[in-house]
The first five atom37 places (N, CA, C, CB, O) and aatype in JSON, in Angstrom:
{
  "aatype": [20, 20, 20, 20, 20, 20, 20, 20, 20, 20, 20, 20, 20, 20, 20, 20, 20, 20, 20, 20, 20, 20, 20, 20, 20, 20, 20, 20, 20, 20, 20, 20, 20, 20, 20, 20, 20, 20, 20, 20, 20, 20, 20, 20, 20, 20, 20, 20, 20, 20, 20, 20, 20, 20, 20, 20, 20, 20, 20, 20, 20, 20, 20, 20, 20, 20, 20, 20, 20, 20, 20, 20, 20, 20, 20],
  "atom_mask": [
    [1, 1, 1, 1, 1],
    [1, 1, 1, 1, 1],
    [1, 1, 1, 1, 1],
    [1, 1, 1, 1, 1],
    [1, 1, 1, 1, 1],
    [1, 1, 1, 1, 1],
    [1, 1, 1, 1, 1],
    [1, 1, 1, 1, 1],
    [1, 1, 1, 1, 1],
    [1, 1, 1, 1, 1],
    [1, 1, 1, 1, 1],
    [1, 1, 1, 1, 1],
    [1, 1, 1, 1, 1],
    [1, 1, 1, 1, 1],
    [1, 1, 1, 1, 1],
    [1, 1, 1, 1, 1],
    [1, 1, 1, 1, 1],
    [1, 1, 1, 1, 1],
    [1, 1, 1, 1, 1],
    [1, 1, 1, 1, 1],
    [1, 1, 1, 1, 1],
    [1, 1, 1, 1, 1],
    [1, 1, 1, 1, 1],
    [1, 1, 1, 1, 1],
    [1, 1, 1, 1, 1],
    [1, 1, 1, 1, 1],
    [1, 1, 1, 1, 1],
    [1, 1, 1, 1, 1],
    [1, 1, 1, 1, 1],
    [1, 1, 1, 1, 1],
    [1, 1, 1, 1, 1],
    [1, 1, 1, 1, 1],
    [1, 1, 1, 1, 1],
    [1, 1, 1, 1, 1],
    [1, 1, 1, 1, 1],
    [1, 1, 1, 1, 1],
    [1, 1, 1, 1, 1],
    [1, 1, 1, 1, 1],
    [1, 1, 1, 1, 1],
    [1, 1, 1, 1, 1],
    [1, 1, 1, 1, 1],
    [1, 1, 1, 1, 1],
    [1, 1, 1, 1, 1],
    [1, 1, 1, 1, 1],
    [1, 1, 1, 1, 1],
    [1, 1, 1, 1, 1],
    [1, 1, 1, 1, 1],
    [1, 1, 1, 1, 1],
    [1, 1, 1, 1, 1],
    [1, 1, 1, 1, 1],
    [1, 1, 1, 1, 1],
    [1, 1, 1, 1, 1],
    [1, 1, 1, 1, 1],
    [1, 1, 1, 1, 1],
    [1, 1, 1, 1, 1],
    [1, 1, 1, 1, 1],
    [1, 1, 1, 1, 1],
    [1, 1, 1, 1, 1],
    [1, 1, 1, 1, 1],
    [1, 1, 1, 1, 1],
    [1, 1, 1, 1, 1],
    [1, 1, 1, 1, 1],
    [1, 1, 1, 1, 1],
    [1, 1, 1, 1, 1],
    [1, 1, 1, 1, 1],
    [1, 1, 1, 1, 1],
    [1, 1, 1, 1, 1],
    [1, 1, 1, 1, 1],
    [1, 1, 1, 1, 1],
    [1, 1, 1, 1, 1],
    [1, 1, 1, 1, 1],
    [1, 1, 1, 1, 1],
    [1, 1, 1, 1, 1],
    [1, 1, 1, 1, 1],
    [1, 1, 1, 1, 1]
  ],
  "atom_positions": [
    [[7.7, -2.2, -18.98], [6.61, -3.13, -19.23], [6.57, -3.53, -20.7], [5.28, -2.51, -18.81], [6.58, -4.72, -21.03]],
    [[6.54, -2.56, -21.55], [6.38, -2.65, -23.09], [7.69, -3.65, -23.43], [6.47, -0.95, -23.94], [7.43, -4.66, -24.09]],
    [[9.17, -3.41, -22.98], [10.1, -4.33, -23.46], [9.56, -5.68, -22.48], [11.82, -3.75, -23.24], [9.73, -6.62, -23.26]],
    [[9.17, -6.1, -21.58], [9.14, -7.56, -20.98], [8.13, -7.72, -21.81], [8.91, -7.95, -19.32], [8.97, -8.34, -22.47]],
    [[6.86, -7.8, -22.63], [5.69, -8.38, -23.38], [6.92, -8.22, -24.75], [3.83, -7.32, -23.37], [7.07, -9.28, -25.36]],
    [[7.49, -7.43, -25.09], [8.19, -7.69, -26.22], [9.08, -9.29, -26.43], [9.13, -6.47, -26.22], [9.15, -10.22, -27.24]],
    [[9.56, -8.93, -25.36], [10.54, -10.1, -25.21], [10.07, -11.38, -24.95], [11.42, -9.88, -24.22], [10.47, -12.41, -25.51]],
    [[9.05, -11.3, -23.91], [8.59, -12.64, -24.07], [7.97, -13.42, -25.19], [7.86, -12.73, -23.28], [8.23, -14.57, -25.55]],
    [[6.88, -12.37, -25.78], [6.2, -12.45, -27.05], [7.29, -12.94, -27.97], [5.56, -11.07, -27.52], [7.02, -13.92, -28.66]],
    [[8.46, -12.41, -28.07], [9.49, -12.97, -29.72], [10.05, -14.05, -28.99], [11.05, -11.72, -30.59], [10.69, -14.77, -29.77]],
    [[10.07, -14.34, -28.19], [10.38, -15.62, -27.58], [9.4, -16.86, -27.79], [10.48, -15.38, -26.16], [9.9, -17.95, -27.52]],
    [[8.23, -16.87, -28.18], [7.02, -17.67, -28.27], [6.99, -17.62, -29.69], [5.68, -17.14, -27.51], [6.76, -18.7, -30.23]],
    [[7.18, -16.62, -30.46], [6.6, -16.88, -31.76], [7.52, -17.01, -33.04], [5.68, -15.84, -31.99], [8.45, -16.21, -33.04]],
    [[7.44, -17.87, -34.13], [8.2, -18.25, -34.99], [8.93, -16.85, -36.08], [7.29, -19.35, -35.66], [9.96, -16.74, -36.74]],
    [[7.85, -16.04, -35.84], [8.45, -14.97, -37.26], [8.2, -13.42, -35.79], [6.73, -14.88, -39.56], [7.24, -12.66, -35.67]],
    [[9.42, -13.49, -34.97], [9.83, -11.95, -33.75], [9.68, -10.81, -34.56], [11.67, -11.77, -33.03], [9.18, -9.77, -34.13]],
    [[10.18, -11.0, -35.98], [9.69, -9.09, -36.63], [8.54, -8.88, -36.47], [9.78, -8.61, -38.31], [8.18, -7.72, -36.29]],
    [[7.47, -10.11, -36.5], [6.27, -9.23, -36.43], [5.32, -8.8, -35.39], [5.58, -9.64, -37.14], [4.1, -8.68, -35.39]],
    [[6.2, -8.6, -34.53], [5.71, -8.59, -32.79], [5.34, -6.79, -33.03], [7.47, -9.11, -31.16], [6.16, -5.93, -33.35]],
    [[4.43, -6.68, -32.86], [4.58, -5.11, -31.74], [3.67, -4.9, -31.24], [4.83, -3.69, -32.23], [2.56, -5.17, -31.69]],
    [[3.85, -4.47, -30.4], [3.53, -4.01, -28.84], [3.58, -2.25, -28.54], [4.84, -4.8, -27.78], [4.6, -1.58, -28.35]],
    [[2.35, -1.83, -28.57], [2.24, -0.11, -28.21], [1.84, -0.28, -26.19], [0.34, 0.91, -29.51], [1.68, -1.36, -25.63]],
    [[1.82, 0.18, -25.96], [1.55, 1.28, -24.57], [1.01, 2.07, -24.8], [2.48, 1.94, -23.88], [1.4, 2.81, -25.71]],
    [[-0.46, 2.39, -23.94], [-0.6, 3.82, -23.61], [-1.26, 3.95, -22.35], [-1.35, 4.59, -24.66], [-2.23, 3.25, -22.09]],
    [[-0.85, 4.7, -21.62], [-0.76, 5.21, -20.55], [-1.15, 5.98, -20.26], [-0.1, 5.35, -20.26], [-0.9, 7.09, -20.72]],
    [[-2.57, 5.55, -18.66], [-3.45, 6.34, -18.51], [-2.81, 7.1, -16.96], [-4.95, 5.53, -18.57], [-1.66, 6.97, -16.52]],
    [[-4.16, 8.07, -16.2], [-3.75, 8.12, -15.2], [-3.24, 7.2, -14.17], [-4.36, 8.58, -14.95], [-2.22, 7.55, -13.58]],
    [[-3.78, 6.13, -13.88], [-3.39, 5.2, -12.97], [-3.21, 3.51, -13.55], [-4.47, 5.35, -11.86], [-2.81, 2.52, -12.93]],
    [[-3.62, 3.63, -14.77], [-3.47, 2.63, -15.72], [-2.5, 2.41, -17.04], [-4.55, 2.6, -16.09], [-1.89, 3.42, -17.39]],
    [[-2.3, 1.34, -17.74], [-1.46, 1.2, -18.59], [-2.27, 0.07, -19.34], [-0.06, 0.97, -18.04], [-2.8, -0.89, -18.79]],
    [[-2.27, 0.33, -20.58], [-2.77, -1.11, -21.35], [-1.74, -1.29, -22.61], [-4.6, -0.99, -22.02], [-1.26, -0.4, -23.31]],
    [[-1.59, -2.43, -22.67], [-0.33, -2.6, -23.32], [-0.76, -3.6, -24.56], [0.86, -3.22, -22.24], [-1.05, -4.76, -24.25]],
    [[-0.83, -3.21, -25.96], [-1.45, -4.14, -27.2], [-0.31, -4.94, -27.63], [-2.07, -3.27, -28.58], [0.73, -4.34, -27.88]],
    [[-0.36, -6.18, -27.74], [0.21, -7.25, -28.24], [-0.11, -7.81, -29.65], [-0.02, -8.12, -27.37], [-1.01, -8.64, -29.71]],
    [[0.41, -7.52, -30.59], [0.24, -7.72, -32.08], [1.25, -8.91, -32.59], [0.57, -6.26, -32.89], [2.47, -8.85, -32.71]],
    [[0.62, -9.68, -32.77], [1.59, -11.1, -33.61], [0.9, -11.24, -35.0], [1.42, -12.95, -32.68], [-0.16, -10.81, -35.46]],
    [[1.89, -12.0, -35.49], [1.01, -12.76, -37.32], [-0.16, -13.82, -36.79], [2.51, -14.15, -38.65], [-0.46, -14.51, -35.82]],
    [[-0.58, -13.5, -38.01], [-1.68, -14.49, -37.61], [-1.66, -16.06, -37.16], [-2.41, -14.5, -38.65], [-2.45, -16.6, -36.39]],
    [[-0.75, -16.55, -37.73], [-0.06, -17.83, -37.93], [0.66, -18.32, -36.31], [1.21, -17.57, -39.26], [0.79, -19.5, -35.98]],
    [[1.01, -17.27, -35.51], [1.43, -17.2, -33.97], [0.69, -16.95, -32.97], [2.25, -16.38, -33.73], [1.04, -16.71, -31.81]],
    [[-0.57, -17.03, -33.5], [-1.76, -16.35, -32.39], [-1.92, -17.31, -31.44], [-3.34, -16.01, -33.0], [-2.04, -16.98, -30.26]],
    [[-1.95, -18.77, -31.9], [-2.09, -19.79, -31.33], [-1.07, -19.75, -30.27], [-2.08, -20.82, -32.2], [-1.55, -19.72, -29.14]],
    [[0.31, -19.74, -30.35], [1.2, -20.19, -29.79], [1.46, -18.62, -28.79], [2.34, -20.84, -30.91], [2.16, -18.64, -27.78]],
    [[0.81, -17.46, -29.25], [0.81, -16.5, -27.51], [0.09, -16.97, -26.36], [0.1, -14.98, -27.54], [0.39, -17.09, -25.17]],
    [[-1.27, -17.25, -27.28], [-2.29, -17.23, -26.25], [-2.48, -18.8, -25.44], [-3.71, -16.73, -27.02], [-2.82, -18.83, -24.26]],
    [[-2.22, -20.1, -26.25], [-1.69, -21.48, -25.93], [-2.87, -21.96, -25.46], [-0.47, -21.63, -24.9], [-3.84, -21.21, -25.55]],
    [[-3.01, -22.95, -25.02], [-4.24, -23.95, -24.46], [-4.72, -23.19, -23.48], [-3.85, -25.49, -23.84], [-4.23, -22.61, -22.5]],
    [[-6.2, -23.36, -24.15], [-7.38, -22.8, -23.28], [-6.64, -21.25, -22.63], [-7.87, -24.13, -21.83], [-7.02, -20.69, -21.6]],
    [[-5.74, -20.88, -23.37], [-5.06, -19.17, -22.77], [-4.36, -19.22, -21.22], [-6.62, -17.8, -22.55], [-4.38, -18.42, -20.28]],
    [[-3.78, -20.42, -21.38], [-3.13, -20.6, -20.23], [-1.6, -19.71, -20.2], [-2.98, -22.2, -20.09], [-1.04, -19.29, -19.18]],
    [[-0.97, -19.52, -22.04], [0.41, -18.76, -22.12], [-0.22, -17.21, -21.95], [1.39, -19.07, -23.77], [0.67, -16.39, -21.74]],
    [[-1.44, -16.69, -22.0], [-1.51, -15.39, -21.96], [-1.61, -15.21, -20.55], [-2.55, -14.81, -22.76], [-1.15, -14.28, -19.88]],
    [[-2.2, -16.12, -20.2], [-2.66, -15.92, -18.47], [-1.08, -15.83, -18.0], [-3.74, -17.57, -17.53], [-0.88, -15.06, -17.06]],
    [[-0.16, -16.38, -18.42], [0.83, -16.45, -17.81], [1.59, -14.98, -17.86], [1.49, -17.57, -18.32], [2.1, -14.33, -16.95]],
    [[1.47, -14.72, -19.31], [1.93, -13.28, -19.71], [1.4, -11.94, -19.21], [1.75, -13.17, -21.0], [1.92, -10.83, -19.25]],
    [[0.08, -12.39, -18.65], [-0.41, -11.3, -17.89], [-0.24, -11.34, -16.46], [-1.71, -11.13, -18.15], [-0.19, -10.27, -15.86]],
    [[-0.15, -12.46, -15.8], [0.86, -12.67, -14.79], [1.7, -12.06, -14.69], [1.36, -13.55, -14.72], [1.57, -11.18, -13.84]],
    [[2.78, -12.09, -15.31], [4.35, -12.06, -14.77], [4.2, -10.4, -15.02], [5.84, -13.11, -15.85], [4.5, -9.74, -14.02]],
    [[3.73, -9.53, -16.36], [3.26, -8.26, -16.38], [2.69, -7.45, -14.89], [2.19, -8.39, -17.39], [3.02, -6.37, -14.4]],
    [[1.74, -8.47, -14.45], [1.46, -7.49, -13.12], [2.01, -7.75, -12.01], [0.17, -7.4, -12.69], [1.79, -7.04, -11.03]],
    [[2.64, -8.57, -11.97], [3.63, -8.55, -11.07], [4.86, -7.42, -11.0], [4.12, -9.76, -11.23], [5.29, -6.71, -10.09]],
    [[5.17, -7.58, -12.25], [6.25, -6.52, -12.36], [5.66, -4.66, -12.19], [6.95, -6.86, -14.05], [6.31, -3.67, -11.84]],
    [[4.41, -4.78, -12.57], [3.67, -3.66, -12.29], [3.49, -3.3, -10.66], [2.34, -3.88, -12.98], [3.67, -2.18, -10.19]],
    [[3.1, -4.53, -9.88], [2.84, -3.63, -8.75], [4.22, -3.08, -8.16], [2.01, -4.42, -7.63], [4.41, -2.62, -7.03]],
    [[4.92, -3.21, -8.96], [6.38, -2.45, -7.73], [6.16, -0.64, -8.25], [8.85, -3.28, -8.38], [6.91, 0.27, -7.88]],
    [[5.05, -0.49, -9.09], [5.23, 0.97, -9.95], [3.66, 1.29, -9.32], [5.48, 0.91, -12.15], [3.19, 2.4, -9.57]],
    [[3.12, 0.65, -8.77], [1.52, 0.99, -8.17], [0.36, 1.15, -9.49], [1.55, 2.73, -7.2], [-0.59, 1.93, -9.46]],
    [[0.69, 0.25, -10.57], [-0.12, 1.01, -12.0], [-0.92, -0.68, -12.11], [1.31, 1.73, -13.9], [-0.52, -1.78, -11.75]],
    [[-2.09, -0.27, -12.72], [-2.55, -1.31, -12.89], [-2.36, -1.43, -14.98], [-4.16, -1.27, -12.01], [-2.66, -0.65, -15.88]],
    [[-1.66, -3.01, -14.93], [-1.43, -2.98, -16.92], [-2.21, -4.33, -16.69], [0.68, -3.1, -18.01], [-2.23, -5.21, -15.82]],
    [[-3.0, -4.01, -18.2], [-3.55, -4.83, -19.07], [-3.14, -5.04, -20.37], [-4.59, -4.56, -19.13], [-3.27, -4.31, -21.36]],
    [[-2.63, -6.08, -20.27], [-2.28, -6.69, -21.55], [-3.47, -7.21, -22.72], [-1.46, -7.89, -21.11], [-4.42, -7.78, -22.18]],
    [[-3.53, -7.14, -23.74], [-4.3, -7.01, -24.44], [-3.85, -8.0, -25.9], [-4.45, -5.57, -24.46], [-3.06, -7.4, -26.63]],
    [[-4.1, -8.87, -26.22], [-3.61, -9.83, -27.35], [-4.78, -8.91, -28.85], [-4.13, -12.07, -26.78], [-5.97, -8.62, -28.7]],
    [[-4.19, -8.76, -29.75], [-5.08, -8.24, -30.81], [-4.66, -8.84, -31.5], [-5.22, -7.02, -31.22], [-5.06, -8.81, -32.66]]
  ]
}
């Protein structure tokens, strides 16, 4: 989970070193923090948060094959 928000994230934003992304992992949950520059905030989250909606999409999708519920989290 942590590498697909990585990857997509340096894929969206102009300066990829400053991506990171922690995990932590609960009993039946996962929340996953998304850290960009300030200057890229715009371009994760996109009109009216339609690129995060997307990013949290494709995240739980890939989650239910593991039965965990992840929340992605833009900070």
């Amino acid at each position: 989970m942590k590498e697909l928000v990585e990857i997509l994230a340096k894929a969206l934003v102009d300066q990829p070193d400053k991506v990171e992304v922690t995990m932590v992992e609960k009993e039946r949950s996962v929340v996953i923090e998304l850290r960009v520059a300030p200057e890229d905030m715009g371009k994760v989250i996109g009109k009216q948060g339609r690129i995060a909606r997307a990013i949290r999409s494709v995240v739980k999708a890939a989650a239910t094959k593991q039965r965990k519920k992840v929340v992605v989290e833009i900070v």
